[in-house]
C-alpha positions in Angstrom: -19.3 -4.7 -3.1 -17.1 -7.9 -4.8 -14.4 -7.0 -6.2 -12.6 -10.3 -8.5 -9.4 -11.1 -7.8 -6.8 -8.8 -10.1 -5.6 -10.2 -13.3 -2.2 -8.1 -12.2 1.1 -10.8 -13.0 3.3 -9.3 -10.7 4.5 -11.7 -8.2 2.7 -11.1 -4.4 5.4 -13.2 -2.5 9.5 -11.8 -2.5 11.8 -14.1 -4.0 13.9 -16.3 -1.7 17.1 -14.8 -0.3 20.2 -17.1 -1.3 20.8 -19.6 2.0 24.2 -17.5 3.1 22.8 -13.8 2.9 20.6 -12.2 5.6 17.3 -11.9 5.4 16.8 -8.1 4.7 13.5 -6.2 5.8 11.5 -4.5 2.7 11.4 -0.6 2.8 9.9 1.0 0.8 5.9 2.6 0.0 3.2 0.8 -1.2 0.0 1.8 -1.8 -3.3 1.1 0.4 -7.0 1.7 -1.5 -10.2 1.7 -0.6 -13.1 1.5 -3.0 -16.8 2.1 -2.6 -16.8 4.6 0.3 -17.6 6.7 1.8 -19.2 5.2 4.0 -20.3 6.4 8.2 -19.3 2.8 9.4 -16.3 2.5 8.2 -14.6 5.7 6.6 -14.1 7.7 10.2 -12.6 4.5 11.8 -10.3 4.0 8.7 -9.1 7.9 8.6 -9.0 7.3 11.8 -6.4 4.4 12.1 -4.3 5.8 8.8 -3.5 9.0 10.6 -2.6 7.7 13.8 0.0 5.4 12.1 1.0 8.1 9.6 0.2 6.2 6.7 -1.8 7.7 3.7 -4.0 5.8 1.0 -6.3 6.1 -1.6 -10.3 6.5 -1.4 -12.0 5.3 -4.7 -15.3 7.1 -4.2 -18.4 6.4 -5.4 -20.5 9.7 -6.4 -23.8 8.7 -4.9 -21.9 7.9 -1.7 -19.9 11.0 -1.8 -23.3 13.2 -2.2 -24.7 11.4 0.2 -22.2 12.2 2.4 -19.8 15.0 1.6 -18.7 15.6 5.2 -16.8 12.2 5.3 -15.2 13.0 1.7 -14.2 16.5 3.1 -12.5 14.9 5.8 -10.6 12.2 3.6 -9.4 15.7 1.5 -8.7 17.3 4.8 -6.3 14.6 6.5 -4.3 14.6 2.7 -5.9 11.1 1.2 -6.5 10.6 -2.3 -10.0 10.7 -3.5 -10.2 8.9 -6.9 -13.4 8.3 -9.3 -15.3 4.7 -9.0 -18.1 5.8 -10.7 -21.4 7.1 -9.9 -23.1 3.8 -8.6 -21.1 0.9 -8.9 -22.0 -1.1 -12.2 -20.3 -3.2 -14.5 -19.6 -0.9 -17.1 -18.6 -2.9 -20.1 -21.4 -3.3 -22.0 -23.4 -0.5 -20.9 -24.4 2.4 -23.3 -21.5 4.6 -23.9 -23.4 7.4 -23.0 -24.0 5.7 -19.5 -20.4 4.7 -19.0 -19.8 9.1 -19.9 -22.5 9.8 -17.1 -21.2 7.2 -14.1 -17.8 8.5 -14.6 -18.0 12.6 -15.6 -21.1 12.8 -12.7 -18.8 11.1 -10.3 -16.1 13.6 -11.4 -18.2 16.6 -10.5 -19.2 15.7 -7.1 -15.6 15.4 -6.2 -15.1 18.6 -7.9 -17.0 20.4 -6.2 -16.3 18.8 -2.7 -12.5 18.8 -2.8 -11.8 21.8 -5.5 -10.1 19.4 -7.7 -10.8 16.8 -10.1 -9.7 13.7 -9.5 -6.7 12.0 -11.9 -7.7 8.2 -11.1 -10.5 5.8 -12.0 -11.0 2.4 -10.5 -13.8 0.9 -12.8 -16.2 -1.1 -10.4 -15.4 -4.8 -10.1 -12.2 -4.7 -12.2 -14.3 -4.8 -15.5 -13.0 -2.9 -18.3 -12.4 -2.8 -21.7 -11.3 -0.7 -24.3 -14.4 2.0 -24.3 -14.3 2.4 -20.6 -10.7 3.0 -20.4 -11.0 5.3 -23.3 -14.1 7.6 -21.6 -12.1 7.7 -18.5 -9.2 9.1 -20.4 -11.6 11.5 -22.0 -12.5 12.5 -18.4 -8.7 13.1 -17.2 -8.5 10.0 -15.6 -6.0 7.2 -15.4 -7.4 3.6 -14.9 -5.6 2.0 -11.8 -6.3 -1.6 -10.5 -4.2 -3.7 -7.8 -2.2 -6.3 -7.1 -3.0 -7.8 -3.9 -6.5 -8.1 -2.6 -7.6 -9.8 0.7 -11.2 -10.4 -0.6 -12.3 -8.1 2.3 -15.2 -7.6 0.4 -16.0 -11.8 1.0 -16.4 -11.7 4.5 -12.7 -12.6 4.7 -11.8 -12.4 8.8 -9.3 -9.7 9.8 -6.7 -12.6 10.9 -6.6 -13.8 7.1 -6.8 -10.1 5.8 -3.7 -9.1 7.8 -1.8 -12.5 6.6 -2.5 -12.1 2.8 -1.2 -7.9 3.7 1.9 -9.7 4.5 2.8 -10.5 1.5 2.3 -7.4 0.2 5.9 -5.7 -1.5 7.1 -2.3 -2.0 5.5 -0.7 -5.6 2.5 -2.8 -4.9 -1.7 -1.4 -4.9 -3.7 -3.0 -2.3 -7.6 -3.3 -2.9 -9.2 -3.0 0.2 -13.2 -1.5 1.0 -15.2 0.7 3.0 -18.5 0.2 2.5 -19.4 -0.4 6.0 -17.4 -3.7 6.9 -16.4 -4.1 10.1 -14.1 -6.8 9.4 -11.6 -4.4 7.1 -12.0 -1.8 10.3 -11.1 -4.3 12.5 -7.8 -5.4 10.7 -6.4 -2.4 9.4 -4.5 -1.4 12.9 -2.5 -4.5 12.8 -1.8 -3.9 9.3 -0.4 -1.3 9.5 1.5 -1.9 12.5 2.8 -4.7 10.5 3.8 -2.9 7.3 5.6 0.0 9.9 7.5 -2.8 11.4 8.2 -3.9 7.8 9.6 -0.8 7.3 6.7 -0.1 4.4 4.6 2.8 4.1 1.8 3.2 2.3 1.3 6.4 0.3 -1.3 7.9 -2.0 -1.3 6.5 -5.3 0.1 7.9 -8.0 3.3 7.1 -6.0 
Protein backbone atom coordinates (compact mmCIF):
# COMPACT_ATOMS: atom_id res chain seq x y z
CA UNK A 1 0.00 0.00 0.00
CA UNK A 2 1.56 3.91 -0.68
CA UNK A 3 3.44 4.96 1.64
CA UNK A 4 4.40 9.24 1.16
CA UNK A 5 7.70 10.09 1.16
CA UNK A 6 8.99 10.77 5.05
CA UNK A 7 8.92 14.17 6.37
CA UNK A 8 12.38 12.91 8.32
CA UNK A 9 15.24 16.16 7.84
CA UNK A 10 18.10 14.11 8.21
CA UNK A 11 20.31 14.27 5.27
CA UNK A 12 20.12 10.82 2.90
CA UNK A 13 23.46 11.50 1.05
CA UNK A 14 27.11 11.59 3.33
CA UNK A 15 28.79 14.75 3.30
CA UNK A 16 31.77 15.26 0.92
CA UNK A 17 35.16 14.02 2.10
CA UNK A 18 37.81 17.04 2.05
CA UNK A 19 39.79 16.58 -1.56
CA UNK A 20 43.20 15.30 0.36
CA UNK A 21 41.55 12.54 2.71
CA UNK A 22 40.48 9.04 1.64
CA UNK A 23 37.36 8.17 0.95
CA UNK A 24 36.38 5.90 3.98
CA UNK A 25 33.66 3.10 3.65
CA UNK A 26 30.49 3.57 6.19
CA UNK A 27 30.21 0.86 8.92
CA UNK A 28 28.01 0.80 10.89
CA UNK A 29 23.88 -0.79 11.30
CA UNK A 30 21.04 0.63 9.80
CA UNK A 31 17.80 -0.41 9.92
CA UNK A 32 15.67 -2.33 7.11
CA UNK A 33 11.59 -2.35 7.51
CA UNK A 34 8.91 -3.75 6.02
CA UNK A 35 5.30 -2.70 6.43
CA UNK A 36 2.03 -4.30 5.48
CA UNK A 37 3.04 -7.93 5.52
CA UNK A 38 2.78 -10.69 5.93
CA UNK A 39 2.30 -11.61 2.97
CA UNK A 40 2.87 -15.54 0.97
CA UNK A 41 4.45 -13.74 -2.10
CA UNK A 42 6.74 -11.94 -0.66
CA UNK A 43 7.45 -12.59 3.18
CA UNK A 44 9.23 -16.28 2.58
CA UNK A 45 11.48 -14.87 -0.17
CA UNK A 46 12.36 -11.81 2.04
CA UNK A 47 13.13 -14.00 5.29
CA UNK A 48 14.57 -15.86 2.94
CA UNK A 49 17.25 -13.48 1.48
CA UNK A 50 17.77 -11.57 5.08
CA UNK A 51 19.04 -14.76 6.70
CA UNK A 52 21.18 -15.93 4.01
CA UNK A 53 23.08 -12.53 4.23
CA UNK A 54 22.82 -12.40 8.01
CA UNK A 55 21.06 -9.22 8.11
CA UNK A 56 17.98 -8.70 10.45
CA UNK A 57 15.05 -6.11 9.93
CA UNK A 58 11.83 -5.07 11.05
CA UNK A 59 8.22 -6.50 10.00
CA UNK A 60 5.48 -3.83 10.54
CA UNK A 61 2.51 -6.23 10.53
CA UNK A 62 -0.77 -5.63 9.81
CA UNK A 63 -3.28 -7.70 12.22
CA UNK A 64 -5.70 -8.91 9.56
CA UNK A 65 -2.58 -10.12 7.64
CA UNK A 66 -1.00 -11.63 10.54
CA UNK A 67 -4.43 -13.65 11.34
CA UNK A 68 -4.65 -14.54 8.11
CA UNK A 69 -1.55 -15.95 8.09
CA UNK A 70 0.15 -16.66 11.44
CA UNK A 71 2.58 -19.27 10.04
CA UNK A 72 4.52 -16.63 8.05
CA UNK A 73 4.53 -14.27 11.29
CA UNK A 74 5.78 -17.35 13.37
CA UNK A 75 8.48 -17.71 11.12
CA UNK A 76 9.58 -13.91 11.02
CA UNK A 77 9.63 -14.46 15.21
CA UNK A 78 11.42 -17.63 14.63
CA UNK A 79 14.48 -16.45 12.35
CA UNK A 80 14.81 -13.34 15.24
CA UNK A 81 13.05 -10.26 13.13
CA UNK A 82 11.10 -7.68 14.70
CA UNK A 83 7.46 -7.81 14.40
CA UNK A 84 5.97 -4.26 15.11
CA UNK A 85 2.14 -2.96 15.09
CA UNK A 86 0.80 -1.28 11.67
CA UNK A 87 -2.56 -1.46 12.65
CA UNK A 88 -5.35 -3.79 12.06
CA UNK A 89 -6.17 -2.89 8.39
CA UNK A 90 -4.23 -0.23 7.03
CA UNK A 91 -6.24 3.22 7.26
CA UNK A 92 -5.47 6.62 7.65
CA UNK A 93 -5.97 7.04 11.15
CA UNK A 94 -6.11 10.81 11.79
CA UNK A 95 -9.39 11.69 11.82
CA UNK A 96 -11.04 8.54 12.55
CA UNK A 97 -12.99 7.92 15.84
CA UNK A 98 -10.73 7.61 18.72
CA UNK A 99 -12.33 4.63 19.59
CA UNK A 100 -11.34 3.19 16.03
CA UNK A 101 -7.88 4.39 16.21
CA UNK A 102 -7.89 2.18 20.09
CA UNK A 103 -9.32 -0.82 18.11
CA UNK A 104 -6.85 -0.87 14.80
CA UNK A 105 -3.90 -0.55 17.06
CA UNK A 106 -4.82 -2.69 20.66
CA UNK A 107 -6.48 -5.63 18.12
CA UNK A 108 -3.40 -5.56 16.14
CA UNK A 109 -1.47 -5.80 19.47
CA UNK A 110 -3.27 -8.95 20.44
CA UNK A 111 -2.75 -11.00 17.39
CA UNK A 112 0.94 -10.54 17.75
CA UNK A 113 0.54 -11.33 21.28
CA UNK A 114 -0.71 -14.27 21.01
CA UNK A 115 1.40 -15.37 17.93
CA UNK A 116 4.87 -14.41 19.12
CA UNK A 117 4.28 -14.35 23.18
CA UNK A 118 5.09 -10.80 23.28
CA UNK A 119 3.68 -7.61 22.63
CA UNK A 120 5.14 -5.61 20.31
CA UNK A 121 7.06 -2.06 21.48
CA UNK A 122 6.72 -0.30 17.87
CA UNK A 123 3.92 1.22 15.80
CA UNK A 124 4.32 2.44 12.25
CA UNK A 125 0.87 4.36 11.65
CA UNK A 126 -0.17 3.43 7.98
CA UNK A 127 0.83 5.88 5.38
CA UNK A 128 2.99 8.13 7.75
CA UNK A 129 -0.27 9.88 8.94
CA UNK A 130 -0.28 10.88 12.47
CA UNK A 131 -1.11 13.32 14.76
CA UNK A 132 -1.22 13.94 18.23
CA UNK A 133 -4.24 11.42 19.21
CA UNK A 134 -2.71 8.62 17.29
CA UNK A 135 0.67 8.96 18.76
CA UNK A 136 -0.95 9.27 22.11
CA UNK A 137 -3.21 5.84 21.83
CA UNK A 138 -0.23 4.14 20.60
CA UNK A 139 1.62 5.24 23.73
CA UNK A 140 -1.35 4.06 25.73
CA UNK A 141 -0.82 0.64 23.99
CA UNK A 142 3.07 0.36 24.89
CA UNK A 143 4.05 1.43 21.65
CA UNK A 144 6.62 3.77 20.30
CA UNK A 145 5.76 5.54 16.90
CA UNK A 146 8.69 4.98 14.40
CA UNK A 147 8.81 6.29 10.79
CA UNK A 148 11.99 6.44 8.25
CA UNK A 149 14.24 8.15 6.48
CA UNK A 150 14.84 6.76 3.25
CA UNK A 151 12.20 5.19 1.15
CA UNK A 152 12.62 3.78 -2.42
CA UNK A 153 8.81 4.20 -3.23
CA UNK A 154 8.77 0.31 -3.66
CA UNK A 155 5.37 0.56 -2.98
CA UNK A 156 5.17 2.84 -6.70
CA UNK A 157 6.11 0.24 -8.86
CA UNK A 158 9.65 1.63 -8.49
CA UNK A 159 12.08 -1.14 -10.58
CA UNK A 160 14.59 -3.05 -8.40
CA UNK A 161 17.57 -1.21 -10.38
CA UNK A 162 16.27 2.31 -8.86
CA UNK A 163 15.34 0.65 -5.53
CA UNK A 164 18.93 -0.69 -5.00
CA UNK A 165 20.35 2.99 -6.22
CA UNK A 166 18.21 5.08 -3.81
CA UNK A 167 19.49 2.01 -0.86
CA UNK A 168 22.75 3.49 -1.69
CA UNK A 169 22.44 6.30 -0.23
CA UNK A 170 21.32 5.00 2.67
CA UNK A 171 23.84 5.87 6.11
CA UNK A 172 24.53 4.26 9.27
CA UNK A 173 21.52 5.21 12.09
CA UNK A 174 19.17 5.40 9.21
CA UNK A 175 15.22 3.48 8.95
CA UNK A 176 14.56 2.25 5.55
CA UNK A 177 10.75 1.90 4.52
CA UNK A 178 10.45 -0.82 2.36
CA UNK A 179 6.98 -3.42 1.70
CA UNK A 180 5.83 -6.88 1.51
CA UNK A 181 2.64 -6.96 0.46
CA UNK A 182 3.28 -9.19 -2.43
CA UNK A 183 5.63 -7.07 -4.74
CA UNK A 184 7.87 -8.79 -6.70
CA UNK A 185 9.81 -5.89 -7.48
CA UNK A 186 11.06 -5.29 -3.58
CA UNK A 187 11.81 -9.37 -3.68
CA UNK A 188 13.69 -9.01 -6.64
CA UNK A 189 16.02 -6.16 -5.32
CA UNK A 190 16.60 -6.99 -1.88
CA UNK A 191 19.68 -9.63 -2.68
CA UNK A 192 21.66 -6.95 -4.26
CA UNK A 193 20.88 -4.68 -1.52
CA UNK A 194 22.07 -6.31 0.68
CA UNK A 195 25.07 -7.43 -0.96
CA UNK A 196 25.68 -3.87 -1.40
CA UNK A 197 25.15 -2.65 2.18
CA UNK A 198 27.68 -5.95 3.26
CA UNK A 199 30.19 -4.61 0.84
CA UNK A 200 29.45 -1.16 2.47
CA UNK A 201 30.40 -2.61 5.53
CA UNK A 202 26.50 -1.82 6.87
CA UNK A 203 24.33 -4.05 8.49
CA UNK A 204 20.97 -3.84 9.07
CA UNK A 205 19.53 -4.67 12.49
CA UNK A 206 16.20 -4.76 14.11
CA UNK A 207 14.96 -1.57 15.09
CA UNK A 208 15.10 -0.24 18.26
CA UNK A 209 18.89 -0.29 17.48
Amino acid sequence: MAEPASTATSPLLPAPAPASAPTAAPSGTLALTFDDGPHPDSTPALLDALTAAGHRATFFLCGAQAERHPELVRALDRAGMAIANHSWSHPSLPGLPHPVVHDEIHRTNHVLTELTGRPPVLFRPPYGATNPAVARIAADAGLTETLWDVDPRDWDGTAPAEIVAVLATARPGDTVLLHDHGNRNTVTALPAVLAALTARGLRSDALPH
